[in-house]
N, C-alpha and C positions, 0 to 999 in steps of 0.2 A: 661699744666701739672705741671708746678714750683706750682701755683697755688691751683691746687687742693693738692699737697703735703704741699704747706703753710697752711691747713687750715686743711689738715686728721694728716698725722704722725706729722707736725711740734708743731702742738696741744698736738698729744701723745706724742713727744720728751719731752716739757716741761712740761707734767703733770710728766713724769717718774724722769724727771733729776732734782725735787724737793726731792728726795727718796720717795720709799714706792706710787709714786701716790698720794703725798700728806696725808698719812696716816700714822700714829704714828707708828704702830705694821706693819714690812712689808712684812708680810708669808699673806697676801690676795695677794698682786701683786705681791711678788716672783712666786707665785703657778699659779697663771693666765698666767704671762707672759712665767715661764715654758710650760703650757699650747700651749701658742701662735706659741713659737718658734719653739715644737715639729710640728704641724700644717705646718709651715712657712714652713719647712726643705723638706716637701712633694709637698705641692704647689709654694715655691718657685724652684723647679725644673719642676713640672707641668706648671707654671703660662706660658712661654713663649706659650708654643703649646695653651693653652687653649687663649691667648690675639691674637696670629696669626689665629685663628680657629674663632673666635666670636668677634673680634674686639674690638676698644679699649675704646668706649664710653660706655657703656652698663657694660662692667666688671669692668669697673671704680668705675663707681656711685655705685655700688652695694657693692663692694669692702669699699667703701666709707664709706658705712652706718654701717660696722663694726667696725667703731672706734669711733663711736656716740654712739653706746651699748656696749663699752669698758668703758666708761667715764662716761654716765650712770649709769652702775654698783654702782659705788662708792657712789652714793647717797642714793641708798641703803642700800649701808654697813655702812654710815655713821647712818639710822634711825636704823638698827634691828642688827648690828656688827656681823653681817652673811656673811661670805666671801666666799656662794656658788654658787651664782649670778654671782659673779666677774671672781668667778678662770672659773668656764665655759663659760664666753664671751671670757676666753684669745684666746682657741683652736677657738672661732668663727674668732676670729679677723685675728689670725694664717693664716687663709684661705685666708681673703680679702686684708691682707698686702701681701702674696706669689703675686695672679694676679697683686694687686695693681704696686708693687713694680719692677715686672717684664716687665710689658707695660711702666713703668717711664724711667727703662733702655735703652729698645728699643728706642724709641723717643730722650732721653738725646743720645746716641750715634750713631744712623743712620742716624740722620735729618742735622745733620751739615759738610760742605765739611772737608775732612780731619784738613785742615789750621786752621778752630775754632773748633775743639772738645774740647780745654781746654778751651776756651771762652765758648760756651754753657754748659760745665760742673760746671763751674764759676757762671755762671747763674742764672744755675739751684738750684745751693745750698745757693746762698745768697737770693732768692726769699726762698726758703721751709727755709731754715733759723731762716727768719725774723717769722715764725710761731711760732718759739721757745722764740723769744725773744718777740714778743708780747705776749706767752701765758703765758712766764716766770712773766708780770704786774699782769695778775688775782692773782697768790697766794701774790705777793707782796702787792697790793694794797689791798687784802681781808683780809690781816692780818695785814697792818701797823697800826692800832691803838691797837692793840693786848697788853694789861695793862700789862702783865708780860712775857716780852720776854725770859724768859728762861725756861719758862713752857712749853714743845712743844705741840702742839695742828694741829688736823687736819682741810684740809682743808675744807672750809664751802661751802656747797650748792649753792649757790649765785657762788663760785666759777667753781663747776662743771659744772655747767647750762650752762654756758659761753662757755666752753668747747666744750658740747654735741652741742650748736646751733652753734657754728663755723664748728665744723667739717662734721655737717651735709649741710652746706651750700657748703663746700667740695667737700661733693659728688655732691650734685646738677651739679656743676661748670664741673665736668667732662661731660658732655653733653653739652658743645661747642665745644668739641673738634674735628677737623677735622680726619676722617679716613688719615693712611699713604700713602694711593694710592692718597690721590688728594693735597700731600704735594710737592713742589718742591724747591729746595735748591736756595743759591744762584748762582750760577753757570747753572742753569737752567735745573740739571737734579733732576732726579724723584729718590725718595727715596725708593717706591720697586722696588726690582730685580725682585722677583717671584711671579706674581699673584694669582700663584694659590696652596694650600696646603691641608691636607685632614687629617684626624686619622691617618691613618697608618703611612703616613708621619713624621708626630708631634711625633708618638711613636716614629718611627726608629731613629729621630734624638735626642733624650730625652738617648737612650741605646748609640749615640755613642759620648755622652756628655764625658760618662763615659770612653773613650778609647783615649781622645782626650788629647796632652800630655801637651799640653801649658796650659788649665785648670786645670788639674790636680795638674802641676805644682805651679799653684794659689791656692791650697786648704788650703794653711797654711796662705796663706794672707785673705781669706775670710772667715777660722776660727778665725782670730784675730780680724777684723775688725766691732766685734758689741762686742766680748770678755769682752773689759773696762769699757761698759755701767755701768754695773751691780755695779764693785766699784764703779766707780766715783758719781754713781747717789746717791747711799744706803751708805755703808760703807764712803762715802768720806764725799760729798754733805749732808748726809741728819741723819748721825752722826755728826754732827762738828759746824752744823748754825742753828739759829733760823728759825722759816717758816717765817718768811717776809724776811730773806735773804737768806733763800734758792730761795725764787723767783727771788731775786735781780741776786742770782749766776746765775742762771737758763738763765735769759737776756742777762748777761754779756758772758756768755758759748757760747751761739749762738750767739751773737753778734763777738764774737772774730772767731768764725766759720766763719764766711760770710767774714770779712778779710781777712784769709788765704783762703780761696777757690779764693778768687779775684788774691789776691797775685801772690799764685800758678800757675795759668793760663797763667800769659805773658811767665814761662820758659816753661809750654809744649805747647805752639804755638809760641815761637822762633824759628822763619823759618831759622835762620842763623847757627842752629847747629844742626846736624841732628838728627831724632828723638830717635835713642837709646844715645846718649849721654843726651838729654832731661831728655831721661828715668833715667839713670845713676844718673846724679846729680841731679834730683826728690829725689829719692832714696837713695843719700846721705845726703841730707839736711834732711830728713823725720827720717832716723835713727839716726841721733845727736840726735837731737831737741827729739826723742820720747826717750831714755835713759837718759837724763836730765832730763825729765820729770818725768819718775821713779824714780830716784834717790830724785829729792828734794821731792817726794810725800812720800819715804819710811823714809826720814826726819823727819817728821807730823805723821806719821803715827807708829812709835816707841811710841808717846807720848801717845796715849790710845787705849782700846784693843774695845769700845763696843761705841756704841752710844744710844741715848732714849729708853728704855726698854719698853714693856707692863705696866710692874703691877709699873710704874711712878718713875721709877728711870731714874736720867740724864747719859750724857755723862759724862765718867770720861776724857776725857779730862781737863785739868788743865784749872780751874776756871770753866770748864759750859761750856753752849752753845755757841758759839761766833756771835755775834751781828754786822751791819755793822756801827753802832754808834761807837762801841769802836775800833778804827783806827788802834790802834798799833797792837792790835791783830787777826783783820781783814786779814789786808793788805796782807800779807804774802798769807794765805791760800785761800782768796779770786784771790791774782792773779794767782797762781797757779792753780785753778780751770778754769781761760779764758786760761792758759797756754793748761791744757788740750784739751780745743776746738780746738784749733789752731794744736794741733798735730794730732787731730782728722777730721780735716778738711784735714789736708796734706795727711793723708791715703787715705781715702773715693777718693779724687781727681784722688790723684795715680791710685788705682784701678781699678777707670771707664776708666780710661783716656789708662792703657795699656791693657786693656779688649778691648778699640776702635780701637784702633790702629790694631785687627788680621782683620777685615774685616767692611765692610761699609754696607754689607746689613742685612737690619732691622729684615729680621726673624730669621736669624743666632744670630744678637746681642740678637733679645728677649730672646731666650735659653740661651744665655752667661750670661745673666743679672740674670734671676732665676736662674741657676746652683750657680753663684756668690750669691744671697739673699739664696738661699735653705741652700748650705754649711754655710754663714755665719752664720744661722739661728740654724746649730749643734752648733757650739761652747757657742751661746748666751745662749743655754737651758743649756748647761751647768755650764753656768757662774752664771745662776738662780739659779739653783738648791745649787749651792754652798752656796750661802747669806743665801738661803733658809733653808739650811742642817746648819747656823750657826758657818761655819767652818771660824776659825781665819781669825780674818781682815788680819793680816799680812802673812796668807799661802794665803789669794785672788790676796794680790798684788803680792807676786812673782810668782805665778802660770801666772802675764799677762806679767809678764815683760822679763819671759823666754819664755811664746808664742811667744814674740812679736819677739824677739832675735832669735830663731828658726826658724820662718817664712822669714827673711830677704837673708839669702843665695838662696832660691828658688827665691824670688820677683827679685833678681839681673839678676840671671840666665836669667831670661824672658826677664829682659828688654835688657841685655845686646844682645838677638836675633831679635830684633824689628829691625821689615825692614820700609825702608824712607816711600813707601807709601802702599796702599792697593786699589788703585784705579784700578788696571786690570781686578779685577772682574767686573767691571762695563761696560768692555768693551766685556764682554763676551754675546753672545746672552742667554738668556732664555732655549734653547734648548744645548747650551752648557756649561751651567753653571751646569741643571740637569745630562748630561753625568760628568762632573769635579768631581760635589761633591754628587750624587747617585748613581752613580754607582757600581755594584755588594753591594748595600744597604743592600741585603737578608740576606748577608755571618755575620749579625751582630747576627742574629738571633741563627745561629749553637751553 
Protein backbone atom coordinates (compact mmCIF):
# COMPACT_ATOMS: atom_id res chain seq x y z
CA UNK A 1 0.00 0.00 0.00
CA UNK A 2 3.16 2.51 1.06
CA UNK A 3 3.82 1.79 -2.47
CA UNK A 4 1.17 2.26 -4.47
CA UNK A 5 0.76 5.81 -2.57
CA UNK A 6 4.68 6.30 -3.36
CA UNK A 7 3.98 6.36 -6.90
CA UNK A 8 -0.32 7.71 -7.08
CA UNK A 9 -0.54 10.87 -4.49
CA UNK A 10 3.25 10.94 -3.66
CA UNK A 11 3.69 11.86 -7.41
CA UNK A 12 0.58 14.20 -7.12
CA UNK A 13 2.17 15.74 -3.73
CA UNK A 14 5.11 16.80 -5.69
CA UNK A 15 3.63 17.94 -8.87
CA UNK A 16 1.26 20.22 -6.41
CA UNK A 17 3.90 21.32 -3.80
CA UNK A 18 5.88 23.02 -6.98
CA UNK A 19 2.72 25.59 -6.96
CA UNK A 20 0.09 25.77 -9.64
CA UNK A 21 1.14 21.84 -10.91
CA UNK A 22 4.05 23.25 -12.27
CA UNK A 23 2.32 26.02 -14.12
CA UNK A 24 2.80 29.72 -14.17
CA UNK A 25 -0.93 30.97 -14.05
CA UNK A 26 -2.48 28.81 -11.25
CA UNK A 27 -6.59 29.18 -11.71
CA UNK A 28 -6.19 25.72 -14.06
CA UNK A 29 -5.19 23.76 -10.68
CA UNK A 30 -6.75 25.96 -8.19
CA UNK A 31 -10.15 25.09 -10.19
CA UNK A 32 -9.44 21.32 -10.82
CA UNK A 33 -8.25 20.69 -7.36
CA UNK A 34 -11.37 22.65 -6.05
CA UNK A 35 -13.03 20.26 -8.21
CA UNK A 36 -11.31 17.12 -6.66
CA UNK A 37 -11.82 18.00 -3.04
CA UNK A 38 -15.50 18.92 -3.57
CA UNK A 39 -15.67 15.08 -5.20
CA UNK A 40 -13.19 13.76 -2.29
CA UNK A 41 -15.70 15.21 0.68
CA UNK A 42 -18.42 12.70 -0.90
CA UNK A 43 -16.44 9.74 -1.64
CA UNK A 44 -14.16 10.24 1.04
CA UNK A 45 -17.02 9.45 3.49
CA UNK A 46 -18.29 6.83 0.86
CA UNK A 47 -14.92 5.34 0.21
CA UNK A 48 -14.81 3.04 3.40
CA UNK A 49 -18.18 1.08 2.76
CA UNK A 50 -17.46 0.96 -0.86
CA UNK A 51 -13.48 -0.52 -0.11
CA UNK A 52 -15.33 -3.06 2.72
CA UNK A 53 -17.99 -3.96 0.06
CA UNK A 54 -15.68 -4.69 -3.22
CA UNK A 55 -12.26 -4.91 -1.72
CA UNK A 56 -9.24 -3.52 -1.83
CA UNK A 57 -7.28 -4.60 -5.10
CA UNK A 58 -9.60 -3.69 -7.68
CA UNK A 59 -10.65 -0.18 -6.25
CA UNK A 60 -7.23 0.60 -5.88
CA UNK A 61 -5.96 0.18 -9.29
CA UNK A 62 -8.74 1.94 -10.75
CA UNK A 63 -8.56 4.60 -8.09
CA UNK A 64 -5.14 4.71 -9.31
CA UNK A 65 -5.51 5.53 -12.87
CA UNK A 66 -7.13 8.70 -11.79
CA UNK A 67 -4.02 10.50 -10.99
CA UNK A 68 -2.45 9.49 -14.44
CA UNK A 69 -5.38 11.66 -15.99
CA UNK A 70 -4.76 14.33 -13.34
CA UNK A 71 -1.11 14.62 -14.66
CA UNK A 72 -1.92 14.20 -18.01
CA UNK A 73 -4.19 16.90 -18.14
CA UNK A 74 -1.40 19.28 -17.92
CA UNK A 75 0.28 18.49 -21.11
CA UNK A 76 -2.48 19.50 -22.68
CA UNK A 77 -2.87 22.63 -21.12
CA UNK A 78 0.58 23.20 -21.69
CA UNK A 79 -0.05 22.56 -25.99
CA UNK A 80 -3.63 24.50 -26.39
CA UNK A 81 -3.66 26.81 -22.67
CA UNK A 82 -6.99 25.37 -22.28
CA UNK A 83 -7.57 24.64 -18.59
CA UNK A 84 -10.89 22.59 -19.34
CA UNK A 85 -9.40 19.20 -19.59
CA UNK A 86 -7.57 19.74 -16.22
CA UNK A 87 -10.35 21.38 -14.06
CA UNK A 88 -12.59 18.37 -15.05
CA UNK A 89 -10.05 15.45 -14.31
CA UNK A 90 -9.81 17.27 -10.71
CA UNK A 91 -13.69 16.01 -9.67
CA UNK A 92 -12.44 12.56 -11.71
CA UNK A 93 -9.55 12.28 -9.45
CA UNK A 94 -11.80 13.59 -6.32
CA UNK A 95 -13.50 10.15 -6.59
CA UNK A 96 -10.40 7.82 -7.01
CA UNK A 97 -8.45 9.62 -4.02
CA UNK A 98 -11.88 9.45 -1.64
CA UNK A 99 -11.73 5.00 -2.18
CA UNK A 100 -8.11 5.42 -2.74
CA UNK A 101 -7.39 7.05 0.45
CA UNK A 102 -9.89 5.47 2.42
CA UNK A 103 -8.59 1.47 1.90
CA UNK A 104 -4.73 3.23 2.71
CA UNK A 105 -6.30 4.07 6.17
CA UNK A 106 -7.85 0.77 6.78
CA UNK A 107 -4.65 -1.23 6.15
CA UNK A 108 -2.26 1.66 7.79
CA UNK A 109 -4.30 1.19 10.97
CA UNK A 110 -5.99 -2.28 11.30
CA UNK A 111 -3.10 -4.39 10.27
CA UNK A 112 -0.70 -3.52 13.05
CA UNK A 113 -0.90 -4.96 16.88
CA UNK A 114 -1.73 -2.11 18.97
CA UNK A 115 2.23 -1.65 20.18
CA UNK A 116 3.36 -0.60 16.30
CA UNK A 117 0.64 1.63 15.10
CA UNK A 118 3.08 4.44 15.36
CA UNK A 119 5.82 2.30 13.72
CA UNK A 120 3.59 1.21 10.67
CA UNK A 121 2.16 4.86 10.42
CA UNK A 122 5.95 5.78 10.28
CA UNK A 123 6.27 3.53 7.66
CA UNK A 124 3.91 4.21 5.73
CA UNK A 125 4.63 7.93 5.28
CA UNK A 126 8.27 7.79 4.69
CA UNK A 127 7.76 5.00 1.87
CA UNK A 128 4.54 7.47 0.19
CA UNK A 129 7.04 10.27 1.16
CA UNK A 130 9.93 9.43 -0.72
CA UNK A 131 7.20 9.82 -3.86
CA UNK A 132 7.40 13.40 -3.19
CA UNK A 133 10.98 13.80 -2.96
CA UNK A 134 11.69 11.75 -6.04
CA UNK A 135 8.97 13.42 -7.96
CA UNK A 136 10.23 16.65 -6.35
CA UNK A 137 13.97 15.60 -9.18
CA UNK A 138 11.74 15.82 -12.40
CA UNK A 139 10.95 19.62 -12.13
CA UNK A 140 14.35 20.10 -10.67
CA UNK A 141 16.25 18.27 -13.12
CA UNK A 142 13.92 19.39 -16.21
CA UNK A 143 14.59 22.86 -15.45
CA UNK A 144 18.12 23.06 -14.14
CA UNK A 145 19.80 24.19 -17.20
CA UNK A 146 16.93 26.75 -17.41
CA UNK A 147 19.16 30.14 -19.02
CA UNK A 148 17.34 32.63 -17.08
CA UNK A 149 16.33 31.80 -13.70
CA UNK A 150 14.12 34.42 -12.78
CA UNK A 151 11.89 34.05 -15.79
CA UNK A 152 9.36 31.54 -14.33
CA UNK A 153 8.42 29.05 -16.88
CA UNK A 154 6.25 26.05 -16.91
CA UNK A 155 6.96 22.81 -16.39
CA UNK A 156 7.99 20.73 -19.64
CA UNK A 157 6.32 17.74 -21.20
CA UNK A 158 9.26 15.59 -20.72
CA UNK A 159 8.45 16.36 -17.05
CA UNK A 160 4.83 15.38 -17.12
CA UNK A 161 5.23 12.14 -18.99
CA UNK A 162 7.38 10.98 -16.07
CA UNK A 163 4.63 11.77 -13.78
CA UNK A 164 1.68 10.10 -15.78
CA UNK A 165 3.99 6.75 -16.18
CA UNK A 166 4.99 6.57 -12.55
CA UNK A 167 1.70 7.00 -11.31
CA UNK A 168 0.26 4.68 -13.52
CA UNK A 169 2.63 2.04 -12.60
CA UNK A 170 0.89 2.81 -9.20
CA UNK A 171 -1.94 1.69 -9.91
CA UNK A 172 -0.71 -1.46 -11.50
CA UNK A 173 1.15 -2.32 -8.18
CA UNK A 174 -2.18 -2.19 -6.40
CA UNK A 175 -2.92 -5.70 -7.70
CA UNK A 176 -0.40 -7.46 -5.43
CA UNK A 177 -2.07 -6.60 -2.82
CA UNK A 178 -3.40 -9.18 -0.41
CA UNK A 179 -7.30 -9.03 0.59
CA UNK A 180 -7.47 -8.27 4.72
CA UNK A 181 -9.05 -11.54 5.35
CA UNK A 182 -5.86 -13.68 4.58
CA UNK A 183 -3.68 -10.85 6.42
CA UNK A 184 -2.44 -12.04 9.92
CA UNK A 185 -0.59 -9.72 12.33
CA UNK A 186 2.25 -10.41 14.32
CA UNK A 187 0.77 -11.87 17.19
CA UNK A 188 -0.85 -14.37 15.12
CA UNK A 189 -4.27 -12.95 15.03
CA UNK A 190 -6.37 -12.06 12.02
CA UNK A 191 -7.20 -8.62 11.06
CA UNK A 192 -11.04 -8.94 10.25
CA UNK A 193 -13.39 -9.01 12.97
CA UNK A 194 -16.39 -9.18 10.55
CA UNK A 195 -16.56 -11.20 7.61
CA UNK A 196 -19.42 -10.52 6.39
CA UNK A 197 -21.02 -6.89 5.34
CA UNK A 198 -23.65 -5.70 2.88
CA UNK A 199 -25.31 -2.08 1.53
CA UNK A 200 -27.60 -1.67 4.05
CA UNK A 201 -24.91 -2.20 6.51
CA UNK A 202 -22.25 0.17 4.83
CA UNK A 203 -25.24 2.73 4.78
CA UNK A 204 -26.30 2.48 8.35
CA UNK A 205 -22.80 2.84 9.42
CA UNK A 206 -21.80 5.80 7.03
CA UNK A 207 -25.37 7.82 9.06
CA UNK A 208 -23.86 6.84 12.39
CA UNK A 209 -20.51 8.28 11.54
CA UNK A 210 -22.33 11.37 11.90
CA UNK A 211 -23.65 10.84 15.58
CA UNK A 212 -20.41 9.46 16.64
CA UNK A 213 -18.84 11.93 19.35
CA UNK A 214 -15.09 11.14 19.23
CA UNK A 215 -15.13 11.90 15.35
CA UNK A 216 -17.03 14.64 15.45
CA UNK A 217 -14.84 15.85 18.00
CA UNK A 218 -11.93 15.43 15.25
CA UNK A 219 -13.68 17.45 12.62
CA UNK A 220 -11.53 20.67 13.34
CA UNK A 221 -8.44 18.49 13.17
CA UNK A 222 -9.32 16.97 9.85
CA UNK A 223 -10.54 20.42 8.59
CA UNK A 224 -7.07 21.70 9.06
CA UNK A 225 -5.00 18.97 8.23
CA UNK A 226 -4.94 19.42 4.18
CA UNK A 227 -6.10 23.31 5.04
CA UNK A 228 -1.91 24.56 4.46
CA UNK A 229 -1.39 22.78 1.23
CA UNK A 230 -2.95 25.41 -0.77
CA UNK A 231 -0.31 28.13 0.84
CA UNK A 232 2.43 26.44 1.25
CA UNK A 233 2.42 24.91 -2.27
CA UNK A 234 1.00 28.39 -4.22
CA UNK A 235 1.38 31.46 -2.24
CA UNK A 236 4.54 30.33 -0.35
CA UNK A 237 6.49 27.57 -2.57
CA UNK A 238 5.60 28.64 -5.92
CA UNK A 239 5.54 32.73 -5.27
CA UNK A 240 8.96 32.98 -3.77
CA UNK A 241 11.49 30.37 -5.99
CA UNK A 242 12.43 29.83 -9.18
CA UNK A 243 11.01 26.27 -11.02
CA UNK A 244 14.34 24.33 -10.40
CA UNK A 245 13.99 25.24 -6.83
CA UNK A 246 10.77 24.91 -6.44
CA UNK A 247 11.67 21.35 -7.24
CA UNK A 248 14.57 21.37 -4.97
CA UNK A 249 11.93 22.65 -2.15
CA UNK A 250 9.56 20.16 -3.21
CA UNK A 251 12.46 17.24 -2.30
CA UNK A 252 13.54 18.86 0.62
CA UNK A 253 9.62 19.11 1.91
CA UNK A 254 9.13 15.48 1.68
CA UNK A 255 12.25 14.74 2.61
CA UNK A 256 11.99 16.53 6.03
CA UNK A 257 8.51 14.77 6.11
CA UNK A 258 9.80 11.23 6.13
CA UNK A 259 12.07 12.45 9.26
CA UNK A 260 9.52 13.52 11.45
CA UNK A 261 7.00 10.79 10.61
CA UNK A 262 10.14 8.45 11.81
CA UNK A 263 10.86 10.62 14.69
CA UNK A 264 7.28 10.91 15.83
CA UNK A 265 6.74 7.21 16.00
CA UNK A 266 9.20 6.07 18.99
CA UNK A 267 6.77 8.57 21.42
CA UNK A 268 3.49 6.98 20.18
CA UNK A 269 4.68 3.39 20.61
CA UNK A 270 6.53 4.27 23.97
CA UNK A 271 5.06 1.39 25.92
CA UNK A 272 6.52 3.03 29.06
CA UNK A 273 3.96 5.81 29.20
CA UNK A 274 0.65 5.33 28.72
CA UNK A 275 -1.03 6.07 25.66
CA UNK A 276 -3.03 9.20 26.48
CA UNK A 277 -0.03 10.86 27.95
CA UNK A 278 1.59 9.66 24.47
CA UNK A 279 -1.24 11.48 23.05
CA UNK A 280 -0.69 14.55 25.21
CA UNK A 281 2.72 15.23 24.66
CA UNK A 282 2.26 14.36 20.71
CA UNK A 283 0.00 17.20 21.10
CA UNK A 284 2.11 19.38 22.82
CA UNK A 285 5.21 19.19 20.72
CA UNK A 286 2.89 19.44 17.44
CA UNK A 287 1.48 22.85 18.79
CA UNK A 288 4.73 24.58 19.58
CA UNK A 289 6.62 23.66 16.68
CA UNK A 290 3.26 24.42 14.23
CA UNK A 291 2.77 28.35 15.89
CA UNK A 292 6.61 28.80 15.32
CA UNK A 293 6.04 27.91 12.23
CA UNK A 294 3.36 30.59 11.50
CA UNK A 295 4.90 32.95 12.94
CA UNK A 296 8.43 32.88 11.11
CA UNK A 297 6.26 32.22 7.86
CA UNK A 298 4.15 35.45 8.50
CA UNK A 299 7.80 37.02 8.78
CA UNK A 300 8.34 36.37 4.90
CA UNK A 301 5.35 36.88 4.07
CA UNK A 302 4.85 40.79 5.12
CA UNK A 303 7.64 41.10 2.62
CA UNK A 304 5.45 40.81 -0.79
CA UNK A 305 1.73 40.63 -1.49
CA UNK A 306 1.75 38.50 -4.98
CA UNK A 307 4.03 36.12 -6.81
CA UNK A 308 4.49 35.47 -10.93
CA UNK A 309 1.55 36.98 -12.62
CA UNK A 310 -0.10 35.70 -16.00
CA UNK A 311 0.50 38.64 -18.34
CA UNK A 312 4.67 38.19 -17.03
CA UNK A 313 5.09 40.23 -14.29
CA UNK A 314 7.50 38.85 -11.39
CA UNK A 315 7.18 38.48 -7.72
CA UNK A 316 7.53 41.64 -5.87
CA UNK A 317 9.27 40.10 -3.42
CA UNK A 318 12.57 42.12 -2.89
CA UNK A 319 15.02 41.47 -5.70
CA UNK A 320 12.82 38.56 -7.70
CA UNK A 321 12.57 35.10 -7.64
CA UNK A 322 14.93 33.60 -5.24
CA UNK A 323 17.24 31.07 -6.68
CA UNK A 324 18.97 28.16 -4.57
CA UNK A 325 22.52 29.47 -5.89
CA UNK A 326 22.15 32.69 -4.01
CA UNK A 327 22.68 31.15 -0.40
CA UNK A 328 22.05 34.00 1.72
CA UNK A 329 18.79 34.52 0.46
CA UNK A 330 17.86 30.96 0.02
CA UNK A 331 18.69 29.87 3.27
CA UNK A 332 16.10 31.29 5.40
CA UNK A 333 12.97 30.66 3.31
CA UNK A 334 14.13 27.47 2.01
CA UNK A 335 14.55 26.12 5.48
CA UNK A 336 11.39 27.18 6.43
CA UNK A 337 9.65 25.48 3.75
CA UNK A 338 11.40 21.64 5.22
CA UNK A 339 10.29 23.33 8.48
CA UNK A 340 6.78 23.22 7.25
CA UNK A 341 7.03 19.46 6.25
CA UNK A 342 8.04 18.53 9.51
CA UNK A 343 4.95 20.06 11.12
CA UNK A 344 3.08 18.63 8.60
CA UNK A 345 4.32 15.31 9.21
CA UNK A 346 3.60 15.72 13.07
CA UNK A 347 -0.24 16.33 12.25
CA UNK A 348 -0.95 13.65 9.61
CA UNK A 349 0.91 11.10 12.36
CA UNK A 350 -1.17 12.41 15.12
CA UNK A 351 -4.22 11.94 13.34
CA UNK A 352 -4.03 8.46 12.22
CA UNK A 353 -2.33 7.49 15.12
CA UNK A 354 -5.36 8.76 17.61
CA UNK A 355 -8.00 7.66 14.99
CA UNK A 356 -6.14 3.97 15.70
CA UNK A 357 -6.07 3.97 18.92
CA UNK A 358 -10.76 4.01 19.14
CA UNK A 359 -10.63 0.37 17.71
CA UNK A 360 -8.57 -2.38 15.82
CA UNK A 361 -11.14 -3.57 13.47
CA UNK A 362 -10.49 -2.90 9.91
CA UNK A 363 -14.07 -1.93 8.75
CA UNK A 364 -14.79 0.30 11.44
CA UNK A 365 -11.17 1.93 10.78
CA UNK A 366 -12.11 2.06 6.89
CA UNK A 367 -15.09 4.46 7.77
CA UNK A 368 -12.86 6.43 10.34
CA UNK A 369 -10.35 6.93 7.56
CA UNK A 370 -12.84 8.41 4.73
CA UNK A 371 -14.99 10.34 7.28
CA UNK A 372 -11.21 11.70 8.35
CA UNK A 373 -10.14 12.14 4.18
CA UNK A 374 -13.95 13.29 3.30
CA UNK A 375 -14.05 16.05 6.17
CA UNK A 376 -10.55 16.81 5.47
CA UNK A 377 -11.39 17.14 1.84
CA UNK A 378 -14.11 20.25 3.02
CA UNK A 379 -11.68 22.43 4.29
CA UNK A 380 -9.07 21.81 1.37
CA UNK A 381 -11.82 22.94 -1.20
CA UNK A 382 -11.97 25.74 0.65
CA UNK A 383 -8.53 26.59 1.04
CA UNK A 384 -8.62 26.20 -3.13
CA UNK A 385 -11.03 28.21 -3.65
CA UNK A 386 -9.39 30.98 -1.79
CA UNK A 387 -5.88 31.16 -3.82
CA UNK A 388 -8.42 30.83 -6.48
CA UNK A 389 -10.84 33.73 -5.59
CA UNK A 390 -7.16 35.72 -5.22
CA UNK A 391 -7.80 36.69 -1.77
CA UNK A 392 -4.72 38.33 0.06
CA UNK A 393 -1.80 36.23 0.51
CA UNK A 394 -1.74 37.47 4.08
CA UNK A 395 -5.73 36.92 4.90
CA UNK A 396 -4.60 32.92 3.62
CA UNK A 397 -2.11 32.69 6.23
CA UNK A 398 -3.95 33.85 9.04
CA UNK A 399 -7.16 32.24 8.06
CA UNK A 400 -4.74 28.72 8.66
CA UNK A 401 -3.07 29.83 11.65
CA UNK A 402 -6.28 30.54 13.55
CA UNK A 403 -7.64 27.12 12.04
CA UNK A 404 -4.99 25.59 13.26
CA UNK A 405 -5.27 27.28 17.03
CA UNK A 406 -9.05 26.62 16.97
CA UNK A 407 -8.74 23.01 16.25
CA UNK A 408 -6.18 22.13 19.11
CA UNK A 409 -8.54 22.45 22.20
CA UNK A 410 -10.95 19.71 20.58
CA UNK A 411 -7.54 17.36 19.51
CA UNK A 412 -6.65 17.61 23.48
CA UNK A 413 -9.96 16.76 24.58
CA UNK A 414 -9.76 13.41 22.67
CA UNK A 415 -6.56 12.50 23.51
CA UNK A 416 -6.68 13.36 26.84
CA UNK A 417 -9.75 10.27 26.85
CA UNK A 418 -7.75 7.65 25.13
CA UNK A 419 -8.00 4.43 26.87
CA UNK A 420 -4.49 2.07 27.14
CA UNK A 421 -5.81 -0.51 24.83
CA UNK A 422 -8.58 -1.42 22.48
CA UNK A 423 -7.96 -4.90 22.12
CA UNK A 424 -11.38 -6.28 23.87
CA UNK A 425 -13.12 -6.07 20.87
CA UNK A 426 -11.02 -8.67 19.58
CA UNK A 427 -12.00 -10.88 22.23
CA UNK A 428 -15.55 -10.51 21.33
CA UNK A 429 -17.19 -13.35 19.14
CA UNK A 430 -18.64 -12.14 15.77
CA UNK A 431 -22.00 -12.75 16.93
CA UNK A 432 -21.41 -10.41 19.84
CA UNK A 433 -19.56 -8.01 18.49
CA UNK A 434 -22.88 -7.61 15.87
CA UNK A 435 -25.28 -7.48 19.16
CA UNK A 436 -22.31 -4.67 20.85
CA UNK A 437 -22.27 -2.39 17.93
CA UNK A 438 -25.73 -3.09 15.83
CA UNK A 439 -27.84 -3.13 17.66
CA UNK A 440 -31.39 -1.29 17.65
CA UNK A 441 -29.14 0.02 14.02
CA UNK A 442 -32.94 0.89 12.78
CA UNK A 443 -33.50 3.69 15.47
CA UNK A 444 -30.69 5.68 13.13
CA UNK A 445 -33.04 5.92 10.46
CA UNK A 446 -36.08 7.82 12.62
Amino acid sequence: MSIVCFLCPGMFNALNAMGGAGQIDRDASNNANTGLYCTFIVFGVLGGAIVNLLGVRWTIFFSGLTYSLYSASFIYLNHTGNGAFTIATGPILGIGAGILWSAQGMIMMSYPVESHKGRYIAIFWVIFNLGGVIGGIVPFVANYHQTDNKTAVPLSDAGYIVFVALEALGAASALLLAPPSRVIRDDSSHVVLIHYTSVRREAMEILRLFRNRWMLLLVPMSVVSNFFYTYQYGPYNGSLFTVRTRGLNSMLYWASQMAAAYAISYLHDYRSLSRRRRGIYSLTLLTVLANVMWACTLIIQTKYTHGPLASGESTDYPNGLIDFTESRRAAGPMILYCFMGVVDALWQSFAYWIIGTMTNDSQMLARYAGFYKGVQSLGATVAWQLDAQSVPLIAQLIANWVLLDLAIPFMLYVAMNIKDTSEEIETLSTSEWQTKYYANIDDILI
